[in-house]
C-alpha positions as CSV (number, residue, x, y, z in Angstrom):
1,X,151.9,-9.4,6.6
2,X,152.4,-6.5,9.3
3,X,152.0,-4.1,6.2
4,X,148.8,-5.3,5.2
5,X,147.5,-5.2,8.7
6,X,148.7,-1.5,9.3
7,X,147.2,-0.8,5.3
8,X,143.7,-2.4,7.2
9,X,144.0,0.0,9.9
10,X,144.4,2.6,7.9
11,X,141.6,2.3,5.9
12,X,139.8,1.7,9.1
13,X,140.5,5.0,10.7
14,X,140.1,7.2,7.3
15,X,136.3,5.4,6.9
16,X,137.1,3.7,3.6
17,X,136.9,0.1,5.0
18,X,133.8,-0.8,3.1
19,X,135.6,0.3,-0.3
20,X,138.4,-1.6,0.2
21,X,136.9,-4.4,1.9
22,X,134.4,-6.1,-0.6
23,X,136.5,-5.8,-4.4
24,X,134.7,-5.5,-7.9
25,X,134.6,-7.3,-10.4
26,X,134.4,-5.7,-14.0
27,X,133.9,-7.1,-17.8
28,X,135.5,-5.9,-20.9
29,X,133.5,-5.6,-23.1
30,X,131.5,-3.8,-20.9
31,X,128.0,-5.6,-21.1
32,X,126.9,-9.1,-20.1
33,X,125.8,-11.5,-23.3
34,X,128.1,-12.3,-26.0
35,X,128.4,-14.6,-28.7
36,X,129.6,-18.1,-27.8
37,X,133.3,-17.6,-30.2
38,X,133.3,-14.5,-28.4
39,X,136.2,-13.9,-25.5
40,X,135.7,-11.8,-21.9
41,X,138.2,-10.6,-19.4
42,X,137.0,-10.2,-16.2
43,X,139.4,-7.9,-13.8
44,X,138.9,-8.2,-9.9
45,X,139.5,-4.3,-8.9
46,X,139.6,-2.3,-5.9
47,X,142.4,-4.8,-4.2
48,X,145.4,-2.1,-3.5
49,X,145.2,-1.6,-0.1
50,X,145.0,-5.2,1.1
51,X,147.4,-6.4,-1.2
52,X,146.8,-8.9,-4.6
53,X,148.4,-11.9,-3.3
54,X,146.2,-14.7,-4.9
55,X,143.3,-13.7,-6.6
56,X,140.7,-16.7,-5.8
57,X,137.7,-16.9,-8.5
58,X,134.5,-18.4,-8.2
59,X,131.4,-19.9,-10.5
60,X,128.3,-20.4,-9.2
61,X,129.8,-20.0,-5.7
62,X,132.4,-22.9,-6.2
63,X,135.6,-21.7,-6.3
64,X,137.2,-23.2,-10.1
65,X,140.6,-20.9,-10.2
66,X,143.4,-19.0,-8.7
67,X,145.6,-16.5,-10.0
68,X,148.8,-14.4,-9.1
69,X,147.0,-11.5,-11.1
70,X,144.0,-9.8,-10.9
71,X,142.6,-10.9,-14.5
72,X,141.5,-13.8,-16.6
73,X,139.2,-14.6,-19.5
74,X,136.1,-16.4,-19.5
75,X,134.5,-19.0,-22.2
76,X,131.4,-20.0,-20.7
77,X,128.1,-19.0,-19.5
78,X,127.9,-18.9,-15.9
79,X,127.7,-16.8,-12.6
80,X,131.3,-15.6,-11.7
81,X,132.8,-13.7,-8.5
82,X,136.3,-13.1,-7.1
83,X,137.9,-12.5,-4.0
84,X,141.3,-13.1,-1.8
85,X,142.0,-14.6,1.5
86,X,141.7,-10.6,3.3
87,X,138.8,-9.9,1.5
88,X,134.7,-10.6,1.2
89,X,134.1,-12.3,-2.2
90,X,132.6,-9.3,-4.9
91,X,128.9,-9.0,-6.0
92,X,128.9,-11.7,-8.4
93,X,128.1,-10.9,-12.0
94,X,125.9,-13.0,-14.7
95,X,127.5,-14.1,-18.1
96,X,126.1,-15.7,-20.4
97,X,127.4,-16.7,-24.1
98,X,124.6,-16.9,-27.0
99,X,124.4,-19.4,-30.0
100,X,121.1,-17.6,-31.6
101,X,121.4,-15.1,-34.4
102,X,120.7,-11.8,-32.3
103,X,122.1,-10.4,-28.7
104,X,121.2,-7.1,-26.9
105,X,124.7,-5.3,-25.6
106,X,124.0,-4.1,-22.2
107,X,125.8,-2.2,-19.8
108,X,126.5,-4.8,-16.8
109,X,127.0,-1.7,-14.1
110,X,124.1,1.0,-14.6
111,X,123.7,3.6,-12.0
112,X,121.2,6.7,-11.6
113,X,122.4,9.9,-14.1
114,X,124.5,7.5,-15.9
115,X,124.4,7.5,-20.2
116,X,123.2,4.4,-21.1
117,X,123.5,2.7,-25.1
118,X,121.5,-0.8,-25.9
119,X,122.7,-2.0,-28.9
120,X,121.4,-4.9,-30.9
121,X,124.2,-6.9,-32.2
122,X,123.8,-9.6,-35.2
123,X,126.2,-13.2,-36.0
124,X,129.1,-11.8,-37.0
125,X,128.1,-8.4,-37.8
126,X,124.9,-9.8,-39.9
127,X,123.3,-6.4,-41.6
128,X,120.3,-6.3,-39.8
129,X,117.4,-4.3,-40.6
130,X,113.8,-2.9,-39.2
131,X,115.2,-3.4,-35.4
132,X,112.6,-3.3,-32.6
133,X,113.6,-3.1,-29.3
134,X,111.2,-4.2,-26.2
135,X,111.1,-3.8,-22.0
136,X,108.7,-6.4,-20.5
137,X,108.4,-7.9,-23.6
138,X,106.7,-4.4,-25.0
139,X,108.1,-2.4,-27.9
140,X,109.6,0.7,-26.8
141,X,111.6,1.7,-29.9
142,X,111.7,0.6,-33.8
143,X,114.4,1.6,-36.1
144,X,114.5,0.5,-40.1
145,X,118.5,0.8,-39.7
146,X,120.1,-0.8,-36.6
147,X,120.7,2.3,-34.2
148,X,120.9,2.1,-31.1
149,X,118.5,2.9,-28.0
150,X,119.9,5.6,-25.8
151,X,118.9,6.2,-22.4
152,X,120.9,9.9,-21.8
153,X,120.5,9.6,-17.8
154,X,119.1,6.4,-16.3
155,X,116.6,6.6,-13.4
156,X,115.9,3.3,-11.4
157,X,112.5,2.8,-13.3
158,X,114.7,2.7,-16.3
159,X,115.4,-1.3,-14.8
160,X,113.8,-3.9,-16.3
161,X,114.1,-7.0,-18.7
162,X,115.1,-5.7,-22.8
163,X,115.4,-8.0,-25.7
164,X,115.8,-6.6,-29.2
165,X,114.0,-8.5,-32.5
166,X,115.2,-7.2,-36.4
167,X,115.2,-8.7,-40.1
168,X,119.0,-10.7,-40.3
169,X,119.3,-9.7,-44.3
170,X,121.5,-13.1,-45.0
171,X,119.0,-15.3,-43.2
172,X,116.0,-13.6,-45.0
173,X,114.0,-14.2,-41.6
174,X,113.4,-12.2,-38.2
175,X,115.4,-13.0,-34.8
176,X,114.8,-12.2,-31.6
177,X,117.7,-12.0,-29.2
178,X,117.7,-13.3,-25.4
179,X,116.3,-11.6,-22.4
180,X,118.9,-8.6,-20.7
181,X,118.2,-7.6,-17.4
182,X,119.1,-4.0,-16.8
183,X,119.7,-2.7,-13.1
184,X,120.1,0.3,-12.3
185,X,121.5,1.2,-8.8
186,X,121.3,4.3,-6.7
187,X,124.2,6.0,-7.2
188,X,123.9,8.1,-3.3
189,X,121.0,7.7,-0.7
190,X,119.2,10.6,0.4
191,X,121.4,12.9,2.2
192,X,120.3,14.0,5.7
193,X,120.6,17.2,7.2
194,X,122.3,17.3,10.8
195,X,123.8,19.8,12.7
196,X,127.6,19.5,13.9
197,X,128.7,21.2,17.1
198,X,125.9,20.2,18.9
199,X,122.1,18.7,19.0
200,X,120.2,22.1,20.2
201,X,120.5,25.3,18.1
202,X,121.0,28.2,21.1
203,X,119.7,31.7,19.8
204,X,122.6,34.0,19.1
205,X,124.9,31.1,18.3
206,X,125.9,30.1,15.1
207,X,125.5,26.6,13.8
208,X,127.2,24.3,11.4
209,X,125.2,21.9,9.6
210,X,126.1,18.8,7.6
211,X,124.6,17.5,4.4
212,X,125.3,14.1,4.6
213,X,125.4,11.2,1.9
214,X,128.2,8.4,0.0
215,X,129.0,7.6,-3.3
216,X,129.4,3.5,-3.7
217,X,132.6,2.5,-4.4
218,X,132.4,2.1,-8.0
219,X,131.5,6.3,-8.4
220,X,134.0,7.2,-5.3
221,X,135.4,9.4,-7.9
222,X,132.3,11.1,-9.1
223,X,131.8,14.6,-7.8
224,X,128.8,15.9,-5.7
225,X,127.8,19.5,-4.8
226,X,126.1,21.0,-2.4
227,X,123.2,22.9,-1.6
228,X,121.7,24.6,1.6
229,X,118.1,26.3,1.5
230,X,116.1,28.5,5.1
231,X,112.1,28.7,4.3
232,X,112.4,28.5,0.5
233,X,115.3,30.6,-0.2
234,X,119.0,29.7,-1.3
235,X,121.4,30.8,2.3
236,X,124.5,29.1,-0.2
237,X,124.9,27.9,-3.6
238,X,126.6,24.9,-5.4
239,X,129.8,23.6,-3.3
240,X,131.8,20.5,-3.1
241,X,131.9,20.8,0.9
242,X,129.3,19.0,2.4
243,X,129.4,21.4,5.3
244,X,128.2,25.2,5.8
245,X,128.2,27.3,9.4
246,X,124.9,29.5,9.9
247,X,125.8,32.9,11.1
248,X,124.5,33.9,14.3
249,X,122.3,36.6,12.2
250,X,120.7,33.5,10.1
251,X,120.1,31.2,13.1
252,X,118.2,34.1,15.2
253,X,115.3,34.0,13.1
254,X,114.8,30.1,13.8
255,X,113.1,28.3,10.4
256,X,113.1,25.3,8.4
257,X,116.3,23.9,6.9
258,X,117.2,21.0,3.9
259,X,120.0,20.5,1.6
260,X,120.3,19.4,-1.5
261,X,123.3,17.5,-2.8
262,X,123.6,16.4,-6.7
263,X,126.4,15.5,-9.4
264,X,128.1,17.7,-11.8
265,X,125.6,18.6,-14.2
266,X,122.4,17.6,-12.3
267,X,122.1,14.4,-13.8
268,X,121.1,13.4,-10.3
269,X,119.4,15.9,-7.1
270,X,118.2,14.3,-3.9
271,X,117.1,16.7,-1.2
272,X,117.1,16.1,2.4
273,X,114.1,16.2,4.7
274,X,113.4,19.6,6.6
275,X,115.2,20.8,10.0
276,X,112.7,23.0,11.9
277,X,115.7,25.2,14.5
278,X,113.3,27.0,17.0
279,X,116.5,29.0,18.8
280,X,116.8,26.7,21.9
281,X,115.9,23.0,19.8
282,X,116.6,21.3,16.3
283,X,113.7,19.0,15.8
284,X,113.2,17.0,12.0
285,X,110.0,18.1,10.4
286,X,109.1,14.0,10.0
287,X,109.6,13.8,13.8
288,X,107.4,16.2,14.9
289,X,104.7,15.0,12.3
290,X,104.9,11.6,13.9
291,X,104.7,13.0,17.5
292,X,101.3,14.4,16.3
293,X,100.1,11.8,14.8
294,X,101.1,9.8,17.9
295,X,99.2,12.4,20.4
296,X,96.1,12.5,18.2
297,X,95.8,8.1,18.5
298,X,96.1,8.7,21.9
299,X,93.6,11.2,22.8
300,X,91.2,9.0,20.6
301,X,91.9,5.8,22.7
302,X,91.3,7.4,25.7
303,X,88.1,9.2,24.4
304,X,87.2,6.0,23.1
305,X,87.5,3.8,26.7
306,X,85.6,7.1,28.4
307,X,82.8,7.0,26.4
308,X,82.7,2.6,26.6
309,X,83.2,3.0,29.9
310,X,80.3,5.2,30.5
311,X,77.6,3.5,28.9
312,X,78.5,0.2,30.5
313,X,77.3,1.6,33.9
314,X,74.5,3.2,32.7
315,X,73.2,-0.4,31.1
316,X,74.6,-2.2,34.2
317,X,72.4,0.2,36.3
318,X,69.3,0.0,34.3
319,X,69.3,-4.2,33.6
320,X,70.5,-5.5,37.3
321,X,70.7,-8.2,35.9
322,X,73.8,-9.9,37.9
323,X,74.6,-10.9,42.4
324,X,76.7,-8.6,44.6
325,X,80.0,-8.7,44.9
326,X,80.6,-7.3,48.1
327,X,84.3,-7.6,47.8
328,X,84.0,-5.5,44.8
329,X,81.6,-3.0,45.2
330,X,79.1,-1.3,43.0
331,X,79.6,-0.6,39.0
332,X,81.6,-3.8,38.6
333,X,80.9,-6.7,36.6
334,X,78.2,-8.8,38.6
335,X,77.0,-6.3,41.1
336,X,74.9,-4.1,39.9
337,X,73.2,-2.1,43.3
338,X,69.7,-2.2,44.1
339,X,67.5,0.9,44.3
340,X,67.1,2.5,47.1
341,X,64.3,4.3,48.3
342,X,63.8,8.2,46.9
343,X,61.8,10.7,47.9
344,X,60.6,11.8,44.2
345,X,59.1,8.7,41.8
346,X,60.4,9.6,39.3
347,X,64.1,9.7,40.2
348,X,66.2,6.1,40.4
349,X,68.8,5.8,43.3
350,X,71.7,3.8,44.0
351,X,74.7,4.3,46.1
352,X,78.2,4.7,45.6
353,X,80.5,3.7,48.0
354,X,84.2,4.0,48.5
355,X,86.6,2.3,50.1
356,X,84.4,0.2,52.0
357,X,82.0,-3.2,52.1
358,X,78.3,-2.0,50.6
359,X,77.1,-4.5,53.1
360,X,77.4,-1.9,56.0
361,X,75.9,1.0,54.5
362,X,73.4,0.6,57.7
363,X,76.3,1.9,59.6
364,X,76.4,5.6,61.0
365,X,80.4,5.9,60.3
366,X,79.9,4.7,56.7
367,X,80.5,8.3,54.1
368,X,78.8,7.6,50.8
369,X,77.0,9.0,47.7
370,X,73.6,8.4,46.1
371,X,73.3,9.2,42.7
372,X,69.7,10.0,41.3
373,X,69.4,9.2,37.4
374,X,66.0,10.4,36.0
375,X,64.7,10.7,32.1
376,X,63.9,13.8,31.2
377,X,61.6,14.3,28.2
378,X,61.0,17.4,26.3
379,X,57.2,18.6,27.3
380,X,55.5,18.0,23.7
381,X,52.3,16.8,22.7
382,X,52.8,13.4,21.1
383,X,50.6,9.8,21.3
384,X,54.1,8.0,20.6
385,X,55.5,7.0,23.9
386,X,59.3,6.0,22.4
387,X,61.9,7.8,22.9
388,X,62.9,10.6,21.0
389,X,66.4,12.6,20.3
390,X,65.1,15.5,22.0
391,X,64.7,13.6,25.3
392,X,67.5,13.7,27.4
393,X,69.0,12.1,30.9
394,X,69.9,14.1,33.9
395,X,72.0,12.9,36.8
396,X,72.1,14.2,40.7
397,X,74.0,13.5,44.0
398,X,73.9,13.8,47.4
399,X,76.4,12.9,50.2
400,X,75.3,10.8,52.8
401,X,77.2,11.6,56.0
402,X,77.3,10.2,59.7
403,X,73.9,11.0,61.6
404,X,76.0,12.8,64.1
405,X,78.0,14.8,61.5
406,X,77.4,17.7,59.3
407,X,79.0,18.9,56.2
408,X,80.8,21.8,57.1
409,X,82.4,24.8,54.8
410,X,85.7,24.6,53.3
């Protein structure tokens, strides 16, 4: 027990506990319908480290058998995972055992760049003849022999539901077999580009950057190379290290930065998103896009109130239409200011107080402003009185001040 717990530790620390952690289970043969006479081991893998001990299996979630070993065969149709007493229970895995005349071999375990070969399969090798093979129910591929449909590297929009139909020679009649799903799983995420020794980029410093991305478990042994690229230009070629240091010459010019990271013969190529490295910051190209977008909402919004804000007092000054608040003052909801007297007709007054009760305006202390709003229209000769977009509004204003005070200079 003390060995298994120091093996668990270890994984720990060396970042493999999410291999070792959740085992998986695999089918031989390799695909997921069979004929009902046929046999299938399955083998619960990827349990070294913690130690076999008993194997616990499981159909349709109920456990149904344990075993000293890590195999056992299967005769029936059902949903099957597997698992120990130190581990999570595996991704559980579909089986199912056919009694028609046709059934479409597929791969159980499909991943991006992988070779993939669907073959239609007859009752005891039956000859079969003019074999169509459909996705969604569609026909994709016909063949008058019985070959098989290829896929040379799978791509996730290669999943779907396949069945295959043909002419079975001794039965003198066309079959059709039962529906496959096919899955296929992303063999690495995106890989993101981060730098190392430090989060800013100082100018005349060099820098090491880090392409970062993980194989599943199932590929750990699969090999992945690595790319780095500065404003459309290759700064180092192909590598299996993850990892490459910007000379101090490099980094001086400041620029944009991505990596690219892909399998042995380019079945697969993700690349990164852009590092912009302005000498004293590293900032991601998708950050600052959002920061923009961000700004640009903001100086709408605030626009936006302005401009509401605005024409609400001018209609609130032209309807008057609500009481005094005197608690309030004036340009608030419900007191709109009365008119005071102006020395030009054709100029509208009203005061504008601060910091104190409009109520004693009458007093000599009291500091305010009058605002003069007039219409100004555009000297024209026309009989129709509306207005027009060449008329336009002007505003004044005057301080008020103490009868015994005068403005003086600043």
């Amino acid at each position: 027990m003390l060995l298994k717990v120091a093996l668990l530790l270890l994984a720990l620390f060396i970042g493999k506990f999410d291999v070792i952690a959740k085992p998986i289970l695999s089918l031989q043969p390799p695909w997921t319908t069979f004929f009902f006479h046929e046999k299938v081991n399955l083998t619960c893998e990827h349990l070294d480290l913690i130690g076999l001990g008993n194997i616990q299996w499981y159909k349709q979630g109920k456990k149904f058998h344990k075993t000293s070993t890590n195999t056992i065969i299967i005769l029936e149709s059902g949903q099957y995972s597997c698992g120990n007493e130190d581990s999570a229970l595996s991704d559980p895995v579909t089986i199912t055992f056919s009694k028609g005349w046709l059934v479409l071999q597929a791969p159980y375990s499909v991943f991006e760049g992988d070779a993939v070969i669907l073959q239609c399969q007859g009752w005891k090798k039956s000859k079969l003849s003019r074999v169509t093979f459909h996705k969604w129910k569609k026909s994709i591929y016909f063949t008058e022999e019985n070959k098989a449909l290829s896929i040379k590297a799978a791509r996730k929009e290669d999943s779907g539901q396949y069945s295959c139909s043909a002419y079975v020679e001794n039965q003198k009649k066309e079959q059709r077999s039962t529906l496959v799903i096919l899955q296929v799983q992303e063999l690495f995420p995106r890989p993101k580009l981060r730098i190392k020794n430090s989060t800013e980029a100082m100018v005349g410093s060099s820098v090491n950057l880090s392409c970062e991305t993980q194989l599943p478990p199932q590929r750990s042994a699969s090999r992945l190379y690595f790319s780095f690229y500065k404003d459309n230009r290759t700064i180092r070629g192909r590598d299996e290290s993850p990892e490459y240091r910007i000379p101090a010459t490099i980094i001086a010019g400041t620029g944009f930065y991505w990596c690219v990271a892909a399998t042995e013969h380019d079945q697969v190529q993700k690349q990164s998103l852009e590092l912009e490295i302005q000498g004293s910051t590293s900032i991601p190209l998708g950050h600052r896009r959002s920061q923009l977008v961000l700004g640009i909402l903001v100086l709408f919004v605030m626009t936006g109130i302005s401009a509401s804000f605005l024409l609400y007092f001018r209609v609130l000054k032209k309807t008057g239409a609500a009481t005094p608040d005197p608690a309030r003052g004036a340009f608030f909801p419900g007191t709109p200011e009365t008119p005071k007297a102006s020395s030009s007709p054709d100029l509208e007054s009203c005061p504008v107080y601060v910091n104190v009760n409009p109520l004693d305006e009458k007093n000599e202390n009291i500091v305010y402003s009058e605002v003069f709003f007039r219409e100004q229209k555009k000297k024209a000769i026309s009989q129709d009185p509306s207005p027009r977009k060449e008329d336009f509004s002007v505003i004044y204003s005057k301080m008020r001040l103490p009868q015994n005070q005068k403005l003086s200079p600043a």
